[in-house]
C-alpha positions, 0 to 999 in steps of 0.5 A, a space after each residue: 281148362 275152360 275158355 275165357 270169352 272176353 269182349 273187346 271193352 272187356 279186355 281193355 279194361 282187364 288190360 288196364 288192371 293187369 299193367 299192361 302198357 299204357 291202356 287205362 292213360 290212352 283210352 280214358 277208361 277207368 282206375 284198376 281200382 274203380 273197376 274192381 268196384 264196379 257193378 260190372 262182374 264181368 270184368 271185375 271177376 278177372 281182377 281177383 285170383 283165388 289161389 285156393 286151399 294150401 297143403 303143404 308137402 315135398 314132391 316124389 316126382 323124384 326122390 329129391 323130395 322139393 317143397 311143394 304148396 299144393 293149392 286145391 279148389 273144391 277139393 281138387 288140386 289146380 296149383 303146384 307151386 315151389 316153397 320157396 323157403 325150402 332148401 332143397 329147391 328154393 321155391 322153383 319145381 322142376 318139368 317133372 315136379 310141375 307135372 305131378 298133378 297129372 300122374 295123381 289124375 292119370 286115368 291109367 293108375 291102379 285104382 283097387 287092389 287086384 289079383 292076377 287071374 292070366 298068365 303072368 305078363 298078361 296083365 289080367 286082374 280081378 278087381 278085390 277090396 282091401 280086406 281081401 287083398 290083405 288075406 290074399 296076401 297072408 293065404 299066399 305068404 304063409 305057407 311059403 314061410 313054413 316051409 322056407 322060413 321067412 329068408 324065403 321073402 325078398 323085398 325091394 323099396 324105392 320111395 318115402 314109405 322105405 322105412 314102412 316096407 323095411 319094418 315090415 320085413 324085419 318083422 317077418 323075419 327075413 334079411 333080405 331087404 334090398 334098396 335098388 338106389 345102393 347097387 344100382 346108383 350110389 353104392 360105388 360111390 358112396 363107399 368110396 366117400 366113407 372109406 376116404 371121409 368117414 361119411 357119404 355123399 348122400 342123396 342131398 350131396 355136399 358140394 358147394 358149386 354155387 360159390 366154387 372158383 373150379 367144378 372138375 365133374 367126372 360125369 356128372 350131368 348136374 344140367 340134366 339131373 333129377 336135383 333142382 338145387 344142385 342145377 341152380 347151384 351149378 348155374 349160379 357158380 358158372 354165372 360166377 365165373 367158375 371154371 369148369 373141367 368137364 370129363 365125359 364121353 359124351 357131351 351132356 346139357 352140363 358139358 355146353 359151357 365147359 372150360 374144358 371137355 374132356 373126351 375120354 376114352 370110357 371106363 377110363 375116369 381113374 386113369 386120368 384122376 390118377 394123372 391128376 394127383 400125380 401131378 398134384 404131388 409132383 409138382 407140389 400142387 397140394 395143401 401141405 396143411 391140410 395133408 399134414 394136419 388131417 390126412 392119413 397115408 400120404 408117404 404111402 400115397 406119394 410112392 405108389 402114385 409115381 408110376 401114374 404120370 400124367 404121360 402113362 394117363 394119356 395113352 390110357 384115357 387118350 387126353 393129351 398129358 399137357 392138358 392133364 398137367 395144366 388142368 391140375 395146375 388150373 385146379 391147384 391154383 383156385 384151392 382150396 375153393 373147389 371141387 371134384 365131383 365123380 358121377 352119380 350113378 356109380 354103376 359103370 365099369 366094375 372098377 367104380 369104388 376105386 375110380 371115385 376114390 381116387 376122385 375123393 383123394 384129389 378133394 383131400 389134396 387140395 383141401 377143400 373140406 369144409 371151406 366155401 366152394 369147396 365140400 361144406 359140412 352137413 349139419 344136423 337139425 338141433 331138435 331131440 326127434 321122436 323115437 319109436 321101436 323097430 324090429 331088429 335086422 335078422 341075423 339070418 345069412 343074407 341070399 345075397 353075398 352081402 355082409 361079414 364072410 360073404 362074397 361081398 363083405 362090404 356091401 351092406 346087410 341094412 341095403 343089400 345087393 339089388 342084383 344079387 337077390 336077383 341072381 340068388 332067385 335065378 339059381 334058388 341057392 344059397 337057399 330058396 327064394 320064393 316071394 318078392 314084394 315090390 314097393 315102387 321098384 320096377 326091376 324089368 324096366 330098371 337097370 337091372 343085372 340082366 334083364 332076361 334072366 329077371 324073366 326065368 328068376 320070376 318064374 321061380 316065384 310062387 308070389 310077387 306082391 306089388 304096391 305102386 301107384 302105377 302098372 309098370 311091366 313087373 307090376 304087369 307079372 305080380 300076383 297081388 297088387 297093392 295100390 299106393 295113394 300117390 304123394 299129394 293124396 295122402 299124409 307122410 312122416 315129416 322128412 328130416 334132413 341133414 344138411 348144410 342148412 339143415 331143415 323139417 319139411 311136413 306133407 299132409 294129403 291135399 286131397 282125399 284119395 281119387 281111387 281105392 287107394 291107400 298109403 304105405 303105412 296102412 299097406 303095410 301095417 295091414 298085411 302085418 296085422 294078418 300075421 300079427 306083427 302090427 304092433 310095429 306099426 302103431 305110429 302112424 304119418 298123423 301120429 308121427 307129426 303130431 309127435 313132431 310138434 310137441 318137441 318143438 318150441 312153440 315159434 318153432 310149431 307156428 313156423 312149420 305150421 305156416 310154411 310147412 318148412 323150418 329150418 335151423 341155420 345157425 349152424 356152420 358148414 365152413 368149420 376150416 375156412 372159419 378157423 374151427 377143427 375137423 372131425 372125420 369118423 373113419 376109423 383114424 379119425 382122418 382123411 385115408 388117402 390110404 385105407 387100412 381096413 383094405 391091408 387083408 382084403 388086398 394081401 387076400 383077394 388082391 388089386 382090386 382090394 387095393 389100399 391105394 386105388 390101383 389102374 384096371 383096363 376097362 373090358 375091351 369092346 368086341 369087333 364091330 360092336 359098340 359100348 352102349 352108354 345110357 344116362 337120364 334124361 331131364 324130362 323123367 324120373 327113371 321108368 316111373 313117369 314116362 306115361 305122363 302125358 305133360 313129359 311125354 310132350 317133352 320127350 317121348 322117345 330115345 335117339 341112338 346117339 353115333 359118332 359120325 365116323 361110326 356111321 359112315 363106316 355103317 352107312 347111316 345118316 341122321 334121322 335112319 331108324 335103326 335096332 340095336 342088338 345085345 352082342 353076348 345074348 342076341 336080343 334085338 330091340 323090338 322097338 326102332 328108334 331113329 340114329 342121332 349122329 353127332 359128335 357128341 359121342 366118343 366113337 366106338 360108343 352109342 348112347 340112350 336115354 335111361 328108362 323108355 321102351 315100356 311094353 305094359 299095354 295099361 299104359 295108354 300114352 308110354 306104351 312101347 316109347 323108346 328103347 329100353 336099356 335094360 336090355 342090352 347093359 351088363 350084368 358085372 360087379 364091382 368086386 369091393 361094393 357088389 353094386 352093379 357094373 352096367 356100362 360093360 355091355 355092347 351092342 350092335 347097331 343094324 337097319 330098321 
């Protein structure tokens, strides 16, 4: 940024036109007016803002996809702005959105394609173009598909060029298409959501804490999340006088103004829910209405819950049974506006499906479904889209355990188990596994299953094909690298969501790629090519929104064009509390506070199939070690942003957060550096970090910000920040959704 060099008259008179205080009455000088038209450039120049050419997009700092309108000067980006007409954010960007224009500038991008010419890991390239690099990838892959079959390819996607990367499989013939945010965030969750509901959370989720009475949050940290919207909608309900229940070890930015914290003993959540609805039922606290009218298997439900009372709860999650009662009578009395919210990283202690139906039933009980501040109904845009032809799903069997008469038969076949392709490319069975391509996904710093068995499982590869905007250390240990244009370089498919106010947003490229750089769709419809598949590749971003516009009505067109957002709001998202009928797609059209699907599976493969979530006892902490518990940080998305140098100035590192018992029992004090050290392998961490002792931490438990402790050295300013978590979390599984198990892992806390 240049310097402005400005005179003391100068000032005075950009003072005076700027409003600030009083200056043009006490010095006598000239009108904001008249000195814009006078001959005195000088000053004139500062009283006008060229805000520059305007594209719009949505960001992927995250993958929350906010308005942006990027304003470029000369063909460079100077301004990224919130759209305010954009649901998902109303105009405001959060620290990692404003930082977006530094990551597409960041020197320390991949700028070509590359091949690896070292060893893996050492992160020698040599420099190719793109015709090369699509042959390299076919000379490569090929064979490997001759004489494997196509199942021999795995790949994992994370980012808005999903749907190109998951063509691109299919087309090849492979199943094994893998999505991270299902068995290593959501997965639990949402599984739970469709057993008790019929449909997800889904990323954009459905709760109305803007106009809630009472938030009941079992973890999730709304204050410190990667959703704008779902930040201001949890400020704006707490400035409207909701209370709010908050359930966590740990005291997060969301928990500073609970009514209530409670300080549960970890991987205990579905014993306290449980205490919950038993008090609920007991004391006859629910929406005998709604039950009755809407819910399936209460009779069921009320028997089997008896044996959880608020008494039994306590001792298990070790919050007093008072406050349980009283923090279920505070919740009924506030229904139907209200809300339970479980976590959104549903990968904690093995026993998560169950844990977050239970938090589901809680929902059903008070009959919140459909009425303000409580779960609105998302609708979808009124508009009959473009549809084009994709390759169907192989039927091949998945390397993964997921799909019917697998191990993990609910687990679904069009997401797969990220750590099960994982541990199918250690052990090479049921079949070889011998290519990976990675689209944005970085399993070394991720939470994966395990992180040293990523390291052998790689060695078990003949090819890793990565396509990203940025080294990260899997990238580091691929063999072709394929680099993707970040967001704000190039056009994408209009996103559509399905909302409670539902809505089109467009992104078109605001400049043209800074490096040899290409999105997604070209990436991929140019390996297809090579293998002749690219006839699934025919409807390119520019095709898709050109598509898009001819569907739509010609106010509609004008709008979208204008503001780069249109949005349908004629529609309801409180059909209960306006007096209209429910509709639940499960399969009896209710609410299942009692699964049926789950009868077999639980008469087979016993309580953790249970129809009725049934109370497992988290796994116990070995001697003299400690439970390690990770969650995100503000400041970053993931592992994706930690070179960014705007956030790194925000947080560069990751305390080790103790109780202050623990560390006297040690004999530490705030500020020590100290390493941690993985309990069942023996990995220490090669990076010190300093001890946070406070008592927001239960004792017997450290916490860690996710996504730091980089060892890429093409990272000039993330290099080596930080302790990464993948290193010491666990490698289970919830047995009913096969996603990930991560808080199961412990840790020793030893001098630096």
């Amino acid at each position: 940024m240049s310097r402005l060099n400005i005179d003391r008259r100068g000032f005075l008179k950009l003072a005076s036109a700027t409003g600030v205080a009083g200056v043009a009455g006490i010095t006598g000088l000239p009108s904001p007016l008249k000195a814009a038209s006078t001959k005195d450039q000088k000053s004139a120049r500062f009283l006008k803002y060229d805000r520059g050419v305007l594209s719009p997009s949505f960001c992927e700092m995250c993958f929350w996809n906010c308005g942006v309108n990027v304003y470029t000067r000369n063909g460079k980006i100077h301004k990224l702005e919130g759209n305010r007409l954009n649901p998902n954010n109303k105009g405001h960007l959060c620290a990692k959105g404003n930082a977006g224009i530094q990551s597409t500038y960041d020197k320390d991008r991949i700028q070509s394609p590359l091949k690896r010419v070292g060893k893996r890991g050492e992160g020698k390239f040599k420099k190719i173009s793109w015709d090369e690099a699509f042959e390299l990838v076919h000379t490569k892959l090929n064979p490997l598909i001759q004489k494997y079959g196509p199942q021999t390819l795995a790949t994992f996607m994370h980012g808005t060029g999903e749907p190109y990367i998951h063509a691109l499989t299919k087309a090849l013939g492979s199943p094994n298409i893998t999505i991270p945010a299902y068995s290593q965030c959501l997965g639990s969750r949402e599984m739970a959501w469709i057993f008790t509901f019929g449909t997800g959370v889904s990323g954009h989720e459905t709760y109305d804490m803007a106009n809630t009475k009472h938030m009941m949050i079992f973890g999730r940290n709304m204050a410190g999340a990667i959703q704008v919207r779902e930040a201001e909608d949890f400020a704006t309900g707490l400035a409207s006088g909701a209370k709010l229940t908050y359930i966590d070890p740990r005291l997060s930015e969301s928990c500073v103004n609970a009514t209530d914290w409670l300080q549960i003993n970890p991987g205990t959540d579905l014993a306290l829910a449980l205490g919950v609805i038993n008090a609920l039922i007991k004391d006859l606290l629910f929406d005998a209405d709604f039950v009755t009218k809407y819910c399936y298997g209460f009779e069921e439900l009320k028997k089997h819950i008896k044996q959880y009372t608020p008494q039994w709860a306590s001792k298990k999650c070790g919050i007093d049974a008072k406050t349980i009662e009283r923090i279920a009578w505070d919740f009924a009395k506030d229904a139907p506006n209200v809300v339970a919210i479980p976590a959104r990283r549903m990968t904690r202690y093995g026993n998560d499906v169950q844990t977050v139906r239970a938090i589901a039933i809680i929902n059903a009980l008070v009959g919140n479904w459909g009425v303000p501040g409580g779960i609105w109904v998302r609708s979808s845009v009124p508009v009959k889209l473009p549809e084009y032809d994709e390759p169907k799903q192989p039927k091949t069997r998945r390397a993964d355990g997921a799909g019917k008469g697998e191990k993990y038969p609910l687990a679904p076949v069009s997401l797969g188990r990220t750590n099960g392709i994982y541990e199918a490319t250690l052990t090479q069975k049921p079949y070889p596994l011998k290519a990976w391509i990675l689209y944005g996904t970085n399993p070394i710093n991720h939470s994966s299953s395990g992180v040293n068995d990523i390291f052998k499982a790689i060695e078990n590869l003949d090819l890793i094909i990565a396509i990203d905007t940025q080294f990260s250390d899997t990238v580091m240990y691929a063999d072709i690298v394929l680099p993707e244009s970040t967001y704000l370089e190039r056009d994408d498919a209009p996103h559509v969501q399905k909302d409670k106010i539902p809505f089109i947003a467009l992104r078109k490229a605001a400049i043209k790629p800074i490096y040899d750089t290409r999105g997604c769709f070209d990436i991929c419809k140019g390996i297809a090519k090579k293998f002749e598949i690219d006839k699934w590749f025919e409807n390119s971003p520019k095709k898709q929104i050109a598509d898009l516009f001819k569907v739509l009505t010609k106010d509609q067109a004008d709008t979208l064009s204008k503001d780069g957002v249109i949005k349908f709001e004629n529609v309801d998202p409180y059909p209960r509390a306006s007096g209209g009928e429910l509709k639940f797609t499960t399969s009896t059209g209710k609410v299942q506070l009692s699964v049926p699907v789950l009868d077999d599976m639980y008469k087979k493969f016993g309580d953790d199939f249970s129809p009725i979530p049934i109370y497992k006892d988290p796994i116990t902490l070995p001697k003299d070690s400690f439970r390690l518990l990770f969650g995100k940080t503000p400041f970053h998305s993931h592992a994706r942003t930690q070179n960014n140098w705007v956030l790194l100035e925000l947080q560069d590192d990751t305390p080790v957060w103790m109780h202050p018992t623990d560390a006297k029992k040690l004999g530490f004090k705030d500020g020590d550096m100290v390493n941690l050290i993985n309990t069942q392998t023996g990995a220490k961490s090669d990076h010190s970090e300093r001890l946070k002792v406070t008592k927001r931490i239960k004792q017997g438990s450290v916490f860690i910000h996710h996504g730091f402790g980089h060892r890429t050295k093409a990272w000039s300013r993330g290099y080596e920040k930080g302790t990464g978590d993948n290193y010491f979390i666990s490698n289970g599984f919830d047995p009913l959704s096969g996603a990930g198990a991560f808080n199961n892992g412990f840790v020793k806390v030893v001098r630096a």
